[in-house]
N, C-alpha and C positions, 0 to 999 in steps of 0.2 A: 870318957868324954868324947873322942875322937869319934866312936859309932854313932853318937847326938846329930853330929856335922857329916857325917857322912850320907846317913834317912833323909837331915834337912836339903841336903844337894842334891841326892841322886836323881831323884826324880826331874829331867829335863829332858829335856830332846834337844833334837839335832840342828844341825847348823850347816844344813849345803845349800849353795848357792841356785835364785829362783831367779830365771831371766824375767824382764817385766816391760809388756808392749805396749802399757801406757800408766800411767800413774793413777793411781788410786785412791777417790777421796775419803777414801774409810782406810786409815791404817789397821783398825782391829780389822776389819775385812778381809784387811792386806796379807796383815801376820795370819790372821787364821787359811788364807790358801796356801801361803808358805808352809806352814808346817803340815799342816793336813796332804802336801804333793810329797811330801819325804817319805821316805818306804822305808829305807837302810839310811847308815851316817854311821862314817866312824872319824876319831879325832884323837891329836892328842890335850891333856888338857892341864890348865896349872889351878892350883888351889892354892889360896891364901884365909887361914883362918880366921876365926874371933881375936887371935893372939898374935896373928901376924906373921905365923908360922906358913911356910908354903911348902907344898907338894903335888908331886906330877904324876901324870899316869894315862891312861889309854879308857877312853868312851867306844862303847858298841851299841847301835840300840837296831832293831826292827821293829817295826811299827805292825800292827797295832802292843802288841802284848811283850816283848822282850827289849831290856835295856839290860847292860854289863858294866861297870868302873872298875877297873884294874890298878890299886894304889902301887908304883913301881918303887916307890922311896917311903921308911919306916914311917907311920907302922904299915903292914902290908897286908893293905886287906883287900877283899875282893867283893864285891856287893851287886847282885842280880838278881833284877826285878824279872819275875815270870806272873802273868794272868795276874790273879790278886794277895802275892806276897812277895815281899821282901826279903832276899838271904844275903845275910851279912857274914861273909868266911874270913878269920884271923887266920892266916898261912903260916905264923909263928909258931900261934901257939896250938894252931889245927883245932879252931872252935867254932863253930857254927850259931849265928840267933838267926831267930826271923821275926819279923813285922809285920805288917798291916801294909798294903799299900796305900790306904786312906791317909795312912800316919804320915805321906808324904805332900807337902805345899806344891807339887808339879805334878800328880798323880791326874790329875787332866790329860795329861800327854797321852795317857792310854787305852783313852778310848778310841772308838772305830772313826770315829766323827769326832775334827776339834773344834769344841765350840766355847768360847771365853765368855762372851755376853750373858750366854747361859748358865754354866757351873761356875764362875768366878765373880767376886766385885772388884771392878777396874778403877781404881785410885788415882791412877794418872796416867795422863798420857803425854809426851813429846815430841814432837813430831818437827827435826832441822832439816828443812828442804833441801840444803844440798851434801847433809852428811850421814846423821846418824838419828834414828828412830830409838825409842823408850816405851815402854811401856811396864807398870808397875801393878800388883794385882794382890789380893788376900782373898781366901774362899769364904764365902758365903755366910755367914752364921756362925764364921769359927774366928774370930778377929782375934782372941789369944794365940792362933800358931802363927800369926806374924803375914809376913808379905815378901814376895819375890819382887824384882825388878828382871823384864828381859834386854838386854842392850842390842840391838839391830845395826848394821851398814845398811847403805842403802846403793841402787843404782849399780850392781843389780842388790837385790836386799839377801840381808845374810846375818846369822844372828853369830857376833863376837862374845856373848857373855852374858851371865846372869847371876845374881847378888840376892840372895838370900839374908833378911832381917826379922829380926827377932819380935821388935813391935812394930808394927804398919805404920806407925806414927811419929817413929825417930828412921831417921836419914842418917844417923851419923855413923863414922867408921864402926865404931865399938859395940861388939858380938855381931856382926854381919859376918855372912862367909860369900867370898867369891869366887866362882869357875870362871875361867878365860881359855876360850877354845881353838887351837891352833893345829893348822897342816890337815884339815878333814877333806875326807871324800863322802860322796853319794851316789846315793841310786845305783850301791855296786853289790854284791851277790853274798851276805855273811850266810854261810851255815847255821842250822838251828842249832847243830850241837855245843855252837859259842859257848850258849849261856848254858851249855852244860859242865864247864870245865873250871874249875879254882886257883889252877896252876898257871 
């Protein structure tokens, strides 16, 4: 079960902070030069499951084509997205799958150009002038894999999290999984051969 919620999360991106010289009345606008200006990001991150259950570990991603999640507390898997597949490494038991990067609700994140309006149906949007921006999404034509929500700071904007649901059309706790993304840097220099290493 745990490689379910790991496919469902991985795919996100990063969260470094974008200064902003004046305010923007398009928040989809907004979020998409934000993440679209991020190159590198790394972070540490906390995961709390469908069950309540939490766990931490280490995000890497370079833009366009490479992201990495590093689970540090059992089970210890390691999960890295290259070009158009998913490798999911069990360190325990030293077992490898791979995926589809289709198979993933944030698989947006890696193309060259982010573009939401386009590849996504946007659900909702919130927008608290003096705090925290939302915005909620499911892809296209596929309304059974469910719906992300991204959570935003604002001023300057910075993305703190994102919540992963199973039907686009329940909010409530139960089988959602959540990342909360803490102590990151950007636009600093990762090695390609990051996301060549399991250990």
């Amino acid at each position: 079960m745990k490689k379910v919620f790991v496919t469902a999360l991985f795919f996100f991106a990063g969260a470094g902070l974008c200064e902003q010289s004046e305010k923007n009345d398009d928040p989809i606008a907004e979020i998409e030069d934000y993440l679209n200006d991020i190159t590198t990001f790394e972070s540490d991150f906390v995961q709390i499951d469908k069950n309540g259950r939490s766990s931490a570990g280490r995000l890497f991603i370079k833009r366009p084509f490479l992201m990495k999640m590093v689970y540090k507390q059992p089970p210890t898997y390691v999960v890295i997205a290259k070009k158009n597949k998913i490798t999911h490494y069990d360190r325990e038991l030293k077992e490898k799958t791979e995926t589809s990067m289709h198979s993933s609700p944030l698989s947006f994140f890696f193309g060259r150009k982010i573009n939401l309006r386009a590849n996504l149906k946007i659900l909702s949007v919130h927008d608290d002038d003096d705090d925290m921006l939302t915005v909620k999404f499911c892809k296209k034509n596929e309304d059974e894999e469910g719906a992300v929500t991204l959570v935003f700071s604002k001023n300057p904007l910075a993305l703190r999290k994102w919540i992963v649901y199973p039907d686009k059309n329940d909010e409530s706790p139960s089988g959602t999984v959540e990342v909360s993304l803490i102590n990151w840097k950007t636009q600093h220099s990762i090695p390609n051969d990051e996301f060549e290493k399991y250990f």
